[in-house]
N, C-alpha and C positions, 0 to 999 in steps of 0.2 A: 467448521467444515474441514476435512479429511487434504483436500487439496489449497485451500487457503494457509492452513499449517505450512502444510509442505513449499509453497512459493514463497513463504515470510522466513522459516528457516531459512531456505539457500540465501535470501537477501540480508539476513541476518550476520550471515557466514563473515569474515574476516577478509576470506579474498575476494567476496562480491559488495564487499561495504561501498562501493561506489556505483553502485546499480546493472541491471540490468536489462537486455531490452525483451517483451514477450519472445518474441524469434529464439532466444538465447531460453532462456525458461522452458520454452518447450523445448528446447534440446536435452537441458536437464532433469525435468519431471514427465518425458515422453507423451505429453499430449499435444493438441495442435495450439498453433499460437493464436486462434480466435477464442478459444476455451481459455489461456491463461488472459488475457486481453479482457474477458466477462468475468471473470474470475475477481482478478486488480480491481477494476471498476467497483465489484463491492464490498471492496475489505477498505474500510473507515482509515487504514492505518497507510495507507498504500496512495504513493503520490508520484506526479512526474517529477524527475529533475531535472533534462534536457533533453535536449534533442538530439540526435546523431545524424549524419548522412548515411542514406541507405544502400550502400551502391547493388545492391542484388535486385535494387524490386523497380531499378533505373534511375537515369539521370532526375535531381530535383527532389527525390524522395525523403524524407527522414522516417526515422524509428524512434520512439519514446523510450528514455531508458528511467523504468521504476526504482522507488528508493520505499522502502519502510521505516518508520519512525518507530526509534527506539526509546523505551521509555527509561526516564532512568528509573538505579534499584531499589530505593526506599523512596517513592514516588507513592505518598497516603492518599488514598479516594476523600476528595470534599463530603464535609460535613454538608448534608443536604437537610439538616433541620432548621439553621434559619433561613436558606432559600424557600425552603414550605412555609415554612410559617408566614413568611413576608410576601408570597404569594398567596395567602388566603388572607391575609389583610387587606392585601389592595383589591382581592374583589369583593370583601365585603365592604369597601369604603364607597 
């Protein structure tokens, strides 16, 4: 997706490596912060890190500030042939 790119770039970025909160994201990809908020939610790569005080939205508040996982460079996808195979062994046992 077109806007998942674009949320994982900025958090990718060097000077957001330390996260962000949706509030903050929508200031930079100009959408609202309930769209980036549904957004995070379904990107598999996209986590909380902590919490912040919120002081705009009142006393007691927090804001999630998101983090994406980086993978490293030469990061090889699993050999999924003997996880198959070892799954069709055990049901046919």
């Amino acid at each position: 997706m077109k806007g998942q790119k674009l949320i994982r770039d900025y958090l990718r970025q060097e000077n957001y490596h330390d996260g962000l909160t949706a509030l903050q994201l929508s200031v930079l990809c100009g959408v609202s912060a309930s769209v980036i908020t549904a957004t995070l939610k379904k990107m598999p790569d996209a986590y909380i890190d902590r919490w912040t005080k919120n002081h705009a939205w009142g006393p007691g508040r927090y804001a999630a500030v998101w983090c994406v996982v980086v993978p490293p460079p030469h990061c090889p996808p699993p050999e999924l042939g003997d996880y198959y195979a070892a799954k069709k062994a055990r049901r046919s046992a």
